[in-house]
N, C-alpha and C positions, 0 to 999 in steps of 0.2 A: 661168535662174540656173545657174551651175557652182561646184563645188569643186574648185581644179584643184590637187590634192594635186600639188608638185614641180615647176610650172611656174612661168616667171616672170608673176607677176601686176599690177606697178606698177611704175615708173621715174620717180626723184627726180635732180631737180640742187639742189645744195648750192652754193647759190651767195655771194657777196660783196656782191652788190645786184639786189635783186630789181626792183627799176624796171629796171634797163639792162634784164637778162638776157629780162623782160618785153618789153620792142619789139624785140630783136632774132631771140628766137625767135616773134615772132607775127607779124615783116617776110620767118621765113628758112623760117618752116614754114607759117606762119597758122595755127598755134593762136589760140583765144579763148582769156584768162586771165580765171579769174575765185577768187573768195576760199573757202573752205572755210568759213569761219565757225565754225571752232576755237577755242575756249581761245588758242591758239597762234597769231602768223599764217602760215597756209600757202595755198599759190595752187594751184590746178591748169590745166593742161593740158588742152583738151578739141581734140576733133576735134567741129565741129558742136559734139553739147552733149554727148557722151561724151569721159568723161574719161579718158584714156590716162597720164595722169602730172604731179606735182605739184614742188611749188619751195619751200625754206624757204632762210632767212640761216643761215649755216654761222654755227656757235656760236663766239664771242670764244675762248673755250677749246679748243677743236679748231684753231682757227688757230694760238694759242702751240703746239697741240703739234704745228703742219708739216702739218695738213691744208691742202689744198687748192682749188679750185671743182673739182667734178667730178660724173659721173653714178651712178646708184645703183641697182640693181636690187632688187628683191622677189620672193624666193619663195617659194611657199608650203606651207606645212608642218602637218599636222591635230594636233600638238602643240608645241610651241615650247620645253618645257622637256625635255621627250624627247627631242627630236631636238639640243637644247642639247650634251647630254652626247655623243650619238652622232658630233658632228661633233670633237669633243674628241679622241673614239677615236680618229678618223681622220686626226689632227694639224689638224685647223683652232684657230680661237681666236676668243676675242672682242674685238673693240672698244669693246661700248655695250651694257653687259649687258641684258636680256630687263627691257620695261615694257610697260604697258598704255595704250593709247590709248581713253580711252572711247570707247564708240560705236564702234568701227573693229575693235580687236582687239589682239593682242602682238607687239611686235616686238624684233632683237634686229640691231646691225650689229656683223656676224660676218666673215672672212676662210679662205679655203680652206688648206691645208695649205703654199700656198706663198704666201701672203697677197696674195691677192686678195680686196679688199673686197666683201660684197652684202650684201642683206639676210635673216633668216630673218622669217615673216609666219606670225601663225595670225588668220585673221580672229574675229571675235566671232560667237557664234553668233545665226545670222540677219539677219546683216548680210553676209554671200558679195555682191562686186559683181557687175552683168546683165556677160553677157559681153561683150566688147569691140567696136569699128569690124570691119569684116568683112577678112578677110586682103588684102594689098596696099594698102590703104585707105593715098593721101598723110596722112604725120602720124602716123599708126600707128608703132609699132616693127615694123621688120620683120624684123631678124635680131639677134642676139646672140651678142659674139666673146668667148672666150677667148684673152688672149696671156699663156701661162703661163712659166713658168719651163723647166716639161718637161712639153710635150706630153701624152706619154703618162702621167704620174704627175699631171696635172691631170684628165684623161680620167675614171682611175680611182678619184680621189675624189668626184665628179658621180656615176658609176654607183652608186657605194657609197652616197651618200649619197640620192640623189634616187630612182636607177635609170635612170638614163638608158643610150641605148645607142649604139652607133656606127653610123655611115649609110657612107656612101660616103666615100672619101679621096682629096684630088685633090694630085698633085707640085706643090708649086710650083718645082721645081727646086731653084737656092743657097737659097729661103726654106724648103726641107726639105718636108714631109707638112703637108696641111689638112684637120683631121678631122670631120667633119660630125656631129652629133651630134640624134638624136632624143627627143621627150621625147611616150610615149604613138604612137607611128610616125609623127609629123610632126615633119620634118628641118627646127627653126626655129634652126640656129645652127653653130658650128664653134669650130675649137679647135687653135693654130698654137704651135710655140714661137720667144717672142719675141725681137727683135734682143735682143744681146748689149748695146747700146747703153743697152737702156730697164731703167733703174734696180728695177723692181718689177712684178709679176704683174698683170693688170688685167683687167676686162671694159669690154669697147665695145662700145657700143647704136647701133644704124643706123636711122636715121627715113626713114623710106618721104618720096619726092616724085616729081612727074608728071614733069620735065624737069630734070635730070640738069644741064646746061648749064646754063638756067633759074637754078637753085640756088645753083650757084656764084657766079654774077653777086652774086643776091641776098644772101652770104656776104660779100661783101665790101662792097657798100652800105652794109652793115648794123655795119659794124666789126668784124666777123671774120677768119680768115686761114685758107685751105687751106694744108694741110700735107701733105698726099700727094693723087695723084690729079688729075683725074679717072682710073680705071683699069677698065678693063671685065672682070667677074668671070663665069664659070660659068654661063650660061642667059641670059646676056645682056646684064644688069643693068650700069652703072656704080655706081662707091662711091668718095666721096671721104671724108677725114679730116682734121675743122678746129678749131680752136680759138673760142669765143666770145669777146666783147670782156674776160672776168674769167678766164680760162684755162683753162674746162671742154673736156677733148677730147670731141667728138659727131663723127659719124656720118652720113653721106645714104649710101640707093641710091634709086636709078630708073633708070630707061629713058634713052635718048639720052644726048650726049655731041657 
């Protein structure tokens, strides 16, 4: 068991229809889907029988007010009404003020200083999940993007807030500096500023798969649509970026191409 103070610890899609969203991530990933058994209904995500991440119907009222389907991170934090305030400092804000989930813990969906949506997580005590699939693990998340407004003013509210630090920077040339960012000195993510094109701040979450080509295929079987890629990044790795069949942007890397 871990506490991973600051790390990202769970990954939600808010989706439109949880049946679709259901067979096309378990045709494009093979996730098993199975129910939480909440108050609430919520479905999770498992690799095997470890669950990597979970799925609820985006609220009637969140849709009147222009939300989306989309993906959702979790991080976690050993106070949540502490750190509530500390991110305030920092120009972030809230969306979905701080409640309690029994049995689970507080949550609070919060946005960075240049509103980028995630989540803030304090788990319940004695309830911390076992840790996860083991790294590279198909299914797994494997990286996590920042496409910020500005870069470097995205960077340094992470640091501030989390402490997180900077790893390596790689040119991508016309697409400007790609900042690597470590959390505890394991480099799980980066941090780019975005086209001019894209309306608002975001994270994008990359799901680990064995075949890269594979993938794709399966992306489109399944009623989905690549939207960039396939593109071969840094160490090897391909990473494409697609749309599900209800308009959540996800994420694949793996190998081949």
């Amino acid at each position: 068991m871990s506490t991973p103070e600051g790390k990202f610890v769970w990954y939600e899609l808010l989706t439109t229809d949880v049946a679709a969203a259901t067979e096309f991530y378990s045709a494009v990933i093979g996730w098993t889907v199975t129910e939480a058994g909440t108050s609430k209904p919520y479905h999770i995500f498992n690799v095997d029988e470890t669950g990597v991440g979970g799925m609820l119907t985006l609220p009637p009222e969140a849709l009147a007010q222009g939300a989306r389907p989309s993906w959702m991170g979790y991080i976690a934090v050993a106070d949540i009404d502490a750190d509530m305030d500390r991110l305030v400092s920092l120009g972030g804000g809230t969306y979905r003020a701080a409640e309690d989930m029994p049995g689970v813990g507080r949550f609070a969906v919060v946005h960075d200083a240049q509103k980028a949506p995630f989540v803030l997580f304090t788990p319940e005590p004695g309830t911390q999940r076992p840790d996860g699939v083991a790294p590279g693990t198909p299914g797994d998340i494997g990286w996590r993007e920042l496409q910020a407004a500005d870069r470097e003013a995205g960077f340094a509210f992470y640091a501030e807030m989390f402490g997180w630090t900077k790893a390596a920077e790689i040119d991508l040339g016309p697409g400007g500096l790609y900042q690597l960012f470590a959390i505890e000195d394991a480099t799980v993510g980066g941090m780019v500023t975005k086209m001019a094109a894209m309306p608002t701040a975001f994270w994008l979450y990359y799901i680990n798969v064995a075949d890269i080509t594979a993938a794709v295929d399966r992306v489109s079987a399944a009623g989905g649509h690549v939207v960039n890629g396939p593109h071969q990044v840094p160490g090897g790795n391909w990473i494409v970026h697609g749309l599900d069949p209800q308009g959540a942007l996800f994420a694949l890397v793996g190998p081949g191409a």
